[in-house]
N, C-alpha and C positions, 0 to 999 in steps of 0.2 A: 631529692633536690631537683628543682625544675629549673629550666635555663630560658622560660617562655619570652620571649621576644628576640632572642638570638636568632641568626640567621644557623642553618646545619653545617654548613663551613666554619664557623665563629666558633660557636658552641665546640667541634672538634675541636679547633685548634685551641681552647682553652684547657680541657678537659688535658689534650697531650703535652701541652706546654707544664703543666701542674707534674703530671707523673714523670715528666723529660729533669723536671726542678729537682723532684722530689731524690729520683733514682742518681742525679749528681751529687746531690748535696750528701745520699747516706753511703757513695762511693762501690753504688751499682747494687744490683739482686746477684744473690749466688747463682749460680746454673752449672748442671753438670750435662755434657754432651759427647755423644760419640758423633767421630765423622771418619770422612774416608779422605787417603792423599792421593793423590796427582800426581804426574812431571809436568815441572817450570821453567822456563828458561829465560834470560833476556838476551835475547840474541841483539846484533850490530850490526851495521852496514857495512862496518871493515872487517866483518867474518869472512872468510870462506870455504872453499873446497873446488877439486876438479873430479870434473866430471864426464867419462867416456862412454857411449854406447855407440856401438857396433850393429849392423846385420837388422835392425828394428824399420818396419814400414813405415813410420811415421814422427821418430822418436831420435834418432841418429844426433850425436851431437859432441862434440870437443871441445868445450871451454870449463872457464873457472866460474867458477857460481857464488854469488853474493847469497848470502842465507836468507836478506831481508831487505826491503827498501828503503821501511821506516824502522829505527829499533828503538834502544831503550826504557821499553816495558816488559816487564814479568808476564809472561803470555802460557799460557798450557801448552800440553804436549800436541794435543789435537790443534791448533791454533799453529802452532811450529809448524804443524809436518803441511796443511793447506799452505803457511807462506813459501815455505819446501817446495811445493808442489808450481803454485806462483811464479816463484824464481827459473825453475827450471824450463819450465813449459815459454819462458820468453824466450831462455836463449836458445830453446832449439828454433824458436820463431818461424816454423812450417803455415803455422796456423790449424793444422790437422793434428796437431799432436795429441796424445790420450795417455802419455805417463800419468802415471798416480804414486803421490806421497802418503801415507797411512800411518798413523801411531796407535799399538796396539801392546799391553804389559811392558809398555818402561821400554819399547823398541821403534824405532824406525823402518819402514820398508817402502824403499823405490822401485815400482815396478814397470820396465819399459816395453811390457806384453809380448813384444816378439823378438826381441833382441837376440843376436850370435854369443855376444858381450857386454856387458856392461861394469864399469872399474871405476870407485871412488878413489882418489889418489889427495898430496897436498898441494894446493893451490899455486900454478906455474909463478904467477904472480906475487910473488912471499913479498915483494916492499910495496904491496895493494893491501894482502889483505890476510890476515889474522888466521894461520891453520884451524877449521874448525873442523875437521875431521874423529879427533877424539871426542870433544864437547859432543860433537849428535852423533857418532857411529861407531862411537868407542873405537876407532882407528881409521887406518883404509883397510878396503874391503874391495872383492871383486866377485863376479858368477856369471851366470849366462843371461838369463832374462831379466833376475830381480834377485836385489841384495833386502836382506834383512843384518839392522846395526849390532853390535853388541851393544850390553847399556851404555847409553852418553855419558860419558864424565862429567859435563855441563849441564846436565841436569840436577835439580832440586828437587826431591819430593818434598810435599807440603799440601796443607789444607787450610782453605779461604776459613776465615773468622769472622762470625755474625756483625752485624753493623753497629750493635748496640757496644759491643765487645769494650772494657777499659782496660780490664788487668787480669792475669792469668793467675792462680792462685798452685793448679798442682795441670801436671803432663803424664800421662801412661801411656806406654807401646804394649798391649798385651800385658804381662804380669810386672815389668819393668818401669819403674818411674824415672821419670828423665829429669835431668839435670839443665839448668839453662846455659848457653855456653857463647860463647866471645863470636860479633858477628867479623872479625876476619876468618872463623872457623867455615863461613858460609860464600864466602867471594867466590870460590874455587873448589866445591864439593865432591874431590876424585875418590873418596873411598863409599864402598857400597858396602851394607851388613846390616845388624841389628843396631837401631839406632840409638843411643845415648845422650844427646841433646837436641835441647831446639831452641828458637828462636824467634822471635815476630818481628816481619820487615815492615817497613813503610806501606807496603801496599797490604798491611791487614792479613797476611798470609802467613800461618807457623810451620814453620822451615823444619827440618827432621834433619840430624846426621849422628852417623854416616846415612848414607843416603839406602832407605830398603828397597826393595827391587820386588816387594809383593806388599797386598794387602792385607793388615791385620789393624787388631782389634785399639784404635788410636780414641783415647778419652781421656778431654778436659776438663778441669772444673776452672769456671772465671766468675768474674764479679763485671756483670755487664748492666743496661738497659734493655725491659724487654720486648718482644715487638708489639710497637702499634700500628694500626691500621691508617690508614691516609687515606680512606675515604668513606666520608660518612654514610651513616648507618639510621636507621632507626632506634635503633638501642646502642649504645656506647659504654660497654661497660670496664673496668679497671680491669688490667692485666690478673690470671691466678697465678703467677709470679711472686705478685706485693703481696708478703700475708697479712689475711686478714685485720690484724691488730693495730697495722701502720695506713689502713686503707681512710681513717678518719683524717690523716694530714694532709692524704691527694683533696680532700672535699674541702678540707678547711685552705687549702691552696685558693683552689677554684671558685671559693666563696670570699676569700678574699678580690681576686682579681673581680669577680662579678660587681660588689659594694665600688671599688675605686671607681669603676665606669658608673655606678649613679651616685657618685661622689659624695659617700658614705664614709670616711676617711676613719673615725673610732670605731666603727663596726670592722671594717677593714681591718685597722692595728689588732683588735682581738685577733681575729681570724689566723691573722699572720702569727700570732704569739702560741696560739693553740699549734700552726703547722710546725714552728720551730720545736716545739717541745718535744712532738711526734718525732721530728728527727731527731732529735738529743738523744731520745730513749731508744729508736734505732741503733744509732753508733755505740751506745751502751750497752747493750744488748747483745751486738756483733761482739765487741770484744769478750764479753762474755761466752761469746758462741751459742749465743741462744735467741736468734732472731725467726726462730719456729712458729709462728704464732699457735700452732697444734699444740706446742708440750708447754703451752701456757696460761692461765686460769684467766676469766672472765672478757672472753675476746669478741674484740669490737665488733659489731656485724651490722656494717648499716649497709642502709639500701641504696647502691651507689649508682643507679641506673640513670644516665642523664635521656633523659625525654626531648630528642631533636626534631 
């Protein structure tokens, strides 16, 4: 199928609008994925913590510490421990200062380089601002130059979810399959272990609790969108995602919208009728569990190459 007089921006965005159609209407492509989790957190401006270092060249300091400027987003660990680092380095406010905040397996470490002392305590300030000493350091803590936290109890492990992402079909930790489970179970994630459920928040992120404290072998199966490309190419061709059998409904998509624009309108309606049918036998298929197009006899194989 040739799309000659389309400009390569046009022609893309026909080509993915077709398969964007297609993959909604039959309620996404299967995909199974392993990924890795994270620590998350949403810190707040009415967090805090105090904060004491003693005997340090550059670093000396006694007050209560805001965890954040700006809060209310689900941020990583690494992301945490820089605004950590942010925070603090204002209010020692030397200008020389060279503390460092670090997250490294699920822990926090402030290091104040030369310090005599240094003591996380809870925040003098308690009708300012929100103890957050368990949430990042799993309590107070004290040592000489550099504390390292226990795990946060206000952490969430979790792992980001593709963009295409609709619906989650199954969850594995290792050889365990997880259960979905009630999001007040996730507000306040203080137990750590093997985890047992999960959950998808708003920001696209599947939550894990109790919450694991290592990484292991985390595998989804969902029913998503698969990725397309956002910038055109010389060759544009259909995801190997769509099997083969359902790839004659992206073209008769495509061949629809092409006829409307030279206002073809019964060539069009074919076109359209042909693509609905494709998805019929789709969703048919699916419930079936048999949307393979490999374990199925005479399968469609056109040459779907759009010519930009």
């Amino acid at each position: 199928m040739s799309t000659s007089g389309l400009s390569d921006a046009n022609a893309l965005a026909v080509v993915s609008m077709a398969i964007r159609r297609f993959c909604a209407e039959v309620g996404g492509m299967r995909f199974t994925r392993k990924l890795q989790v994270t620590g998350l957190f949403i810190p707040e401006t009415f967090e805090g913590f105090h904060l004491e270092i003693v005997g340090s060249t550059n670093n000396d300091v006694d007050s209560d510490i805001a965890i954040t400027s700006v809060g209310g987003s689900r941020i990583t660990g690494t992301a945490m421990a820089a605004m950590l680092q942010v925070q603090i380095r204002a209010a020692i406010g030397t200008g020389t200062e060279d503390l460092t905040v670090t997250w490294s397996n699920f822990y926090f470490t402030i290091d104040a380089q030369d310090s005599t002392t240094i003591e996380i305590s809870l925040p003098e300030a308690n009708t300012t601002y929100l103890d957050a000493t368990s949430s990042l350091f799993g309590g107070v803590a004290d040592d000489v130059t550099a504390i390292t936290g226990d795990f946060p109890e206000g952490c969430t492990v979790a792992t980001a979810l593709a963009s295409g992402f609709r619906k989650l079909q199954a969850v594995g930790w290792g050889s365990i399959s997880l259960r979905e489970g009630r999001a007040s179970v996730f507000i306040n994630p203080v137990s750590s272990g093997t985890p047992a459920y999960y959950y998808v928040d708003n920001w696209s992120y599947l939550l894990l609790y109790p919450v694991p404290t290592k990484q292991e072998e985390l595998t989804i199966v969902y029913d998503g969108q698969p990725p397309l490309s956002d910038t055109p190419a010389t060759n544009t061709e259909l995801p190997t995602e769509i099997p083969e059998e359902y790839q004659k409904g992206i073209c008769n998509k495509v061949a629809e919208e092409l006829l409307l624009g030279t206002h073809e309108p019964d060539l069009a309606n074919r076109m359209r009728v042909d693509y609905n049918d494709c998805v019929r036998m789709y969703k048919l298929n699916n419930l079936n569990q048999n949307t393979d197009a490999q374990t199925r006899r005479n399968v469609y194989r056109p040459n779907i190459t759009v010519e930009i």
